[in-house]
C-alpha positions, 0 to 999 in steps of 0.5 A, a space after each residue: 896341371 896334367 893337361 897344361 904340361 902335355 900340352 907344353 911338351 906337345 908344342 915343341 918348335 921344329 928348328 930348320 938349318 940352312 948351310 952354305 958348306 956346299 959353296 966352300 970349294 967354290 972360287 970367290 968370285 964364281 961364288 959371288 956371281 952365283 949367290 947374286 943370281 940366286 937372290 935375283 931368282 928369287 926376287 922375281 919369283 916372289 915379286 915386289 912386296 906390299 907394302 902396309 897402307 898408312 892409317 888415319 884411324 885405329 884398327 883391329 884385326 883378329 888372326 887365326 894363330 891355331 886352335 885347341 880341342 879338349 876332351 874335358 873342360 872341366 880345368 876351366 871352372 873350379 865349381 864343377 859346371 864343365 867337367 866332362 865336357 868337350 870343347 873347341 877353343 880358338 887362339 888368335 893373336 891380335 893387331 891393331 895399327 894406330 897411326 903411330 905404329 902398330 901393335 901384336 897382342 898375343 902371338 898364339 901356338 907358333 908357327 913351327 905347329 903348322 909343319 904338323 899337318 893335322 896338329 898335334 895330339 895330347 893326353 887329353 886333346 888336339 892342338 893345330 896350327 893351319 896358317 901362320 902368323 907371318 903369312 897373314 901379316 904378309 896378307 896386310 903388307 906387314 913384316 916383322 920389322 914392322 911392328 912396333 909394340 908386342 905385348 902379352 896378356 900372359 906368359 902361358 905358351 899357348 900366348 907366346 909361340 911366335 914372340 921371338 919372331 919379333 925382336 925388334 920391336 919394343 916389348 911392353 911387358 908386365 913386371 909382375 909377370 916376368 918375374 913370376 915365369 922367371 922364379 916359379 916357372 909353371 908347366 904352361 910356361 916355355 921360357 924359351 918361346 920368349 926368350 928374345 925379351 932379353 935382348 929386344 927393347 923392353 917397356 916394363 909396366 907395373 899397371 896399366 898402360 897407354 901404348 901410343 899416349 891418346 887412349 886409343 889403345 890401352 894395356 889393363 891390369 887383370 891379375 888373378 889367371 896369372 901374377 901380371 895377366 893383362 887385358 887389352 882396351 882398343 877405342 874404335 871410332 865406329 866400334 866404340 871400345 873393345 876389351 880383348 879378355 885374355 885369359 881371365 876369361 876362357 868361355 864366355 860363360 865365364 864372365 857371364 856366371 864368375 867362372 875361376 878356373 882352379 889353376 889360376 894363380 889367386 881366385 881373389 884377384 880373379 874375381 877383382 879383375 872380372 868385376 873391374 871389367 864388367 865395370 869399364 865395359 858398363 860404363 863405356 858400353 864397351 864390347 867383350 871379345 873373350 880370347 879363346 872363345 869361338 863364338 866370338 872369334 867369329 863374331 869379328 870381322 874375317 881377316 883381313 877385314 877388320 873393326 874400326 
């Protein structure tokens, strides 16, 4: 828990203000004139923005929403299996477009990480922002009006550092979950990196969920890391279907050998979730993407390419 709460209090967000005092003594028109130049300079500097293609079909795209370095895994298995080894973890975040709309699953560390150049260091690691969320929806033509859905597979921060970005979207959200980072707030958890559920449209679920209403896209309930973990299940028409892990695995050895990190919330449940999973994957022959793993982070297509 050490590790959690360095890592929570290494993950502070820069605020940035802009003010226009300086135009205070301006006259009214003259100030006008001015302000309307300064927008068309900059317009023709950044030049007309791209619009996102239409879809005809589902797609998943994997973003790169910073890393993470331990000197010790050991807090990702109560049996004993990682201690005193080091690892490098991925924290991607995750789009899928739909012909419906588009959904952000995950929002990773937070783009304000990426002011540190280099990262930050904590008690017992390294974490590192090197391109933002915001650029790389840019690079696809998309802006933050125009995701639809944002959910979370958890409320640890590590999952929800860019989430305020987003308030106009719908937040599907797990009733558990909230309540629990509301009530019993853990050292992992930054109530104020999502803050904005309060104020932005909410569709609180209590199971799972299916997010545009034809199975395509469906949120699973995954209990045990977490009161109301959630695991995500995209059907792809080339791909077949594909489960994003979220935490209830954080190494894909994990969910190979049943592997319950000791801080989760209730290792019954994670045992029960890890079975439920393997089962769906089994019977649809599905593909697992474990959320934090680095070998299969790199097995999906490079953004902005993408499964289909």
């Amino acid at each position: 828990m050490r590790c959690l709460r360095s890592m929570r209090q290494n993950a502070l967000a820069i605020p940035i203000h802009l003010t226009l005092e300086h135009f205070s003594i301006m006259p009214r028109t003259y100030l006008i004139r001015s302000i309307g130049a300064l927008l068309l300079v900059v317009s023709a500097l950044i030049g007309p923005a791209q619009a996102a293609e239409e879809v005809k079909q589902v797609r998943l795209y994997a973003l790169d929403c910073g890393r993470v370095q331990l000197k010790d895994m050991g807090m990702f298995s109560d049996t004993g299996e990682y201690d005193g080894k080091a690892v490098v973890m991925v924290d991607p975040c995750w789009i899928v477009r739909h012909p419906k709309g588009t959904l952000l699953w995950d929002t990773g560390l937070g783009d304000k990480m990426a002011d540190n150049k280099g990262g930050v260091d904590f008690d017992l690691g390294h974490m590192q922002v090197d391109v933002t969320l915001l650029d790389q929806l840019k690079t696809i033509g998309l802006t933050p009006d125009d995701i639809t859905y944002l959910s979370l597979s958890h409320t640890h921060f590590d999952h929800t550092g860019n989430a305020n970005e987003f308030p106009g979207a719908t937040w599907i959200l797990s009733k558990a979950e909230i309540a629990w980072a509301e009530t019993n707030p853990s050292p992992s958890v930054n109530l104020d990196s999502f803050s904005a559920y309060r104020i932005a449209k909410t569709e609180m679920i209590d199971g799972d969920y299916d997010v545009f209403g034809d199975g395509t896209v469906r949120i699973l309930r995954t209990p045990g890391h977490t009161p109301g973990h959630q695991s995500l299940l995209v059907k792809l028409k080339k791909a077949g279907t594909v489960i994003i892990s979220g935490d209830l695995f954080h190494l894909r050895d994990n969910y190979r050998y049943r592997r319950v990190p000791p801080f989760n919330v209730e290792r019954a449940d994670t045992l029960a979730s890890i079975d439920r999973i393997g089962t769906i994957l089994k019977n649809t022959k599905g593909r697992l993407v474990v959320h934090h793993d680095p070998l299969d982070f790199k097995a999906l297509p490079a953004f902005p390419k993408y499964l289909d």
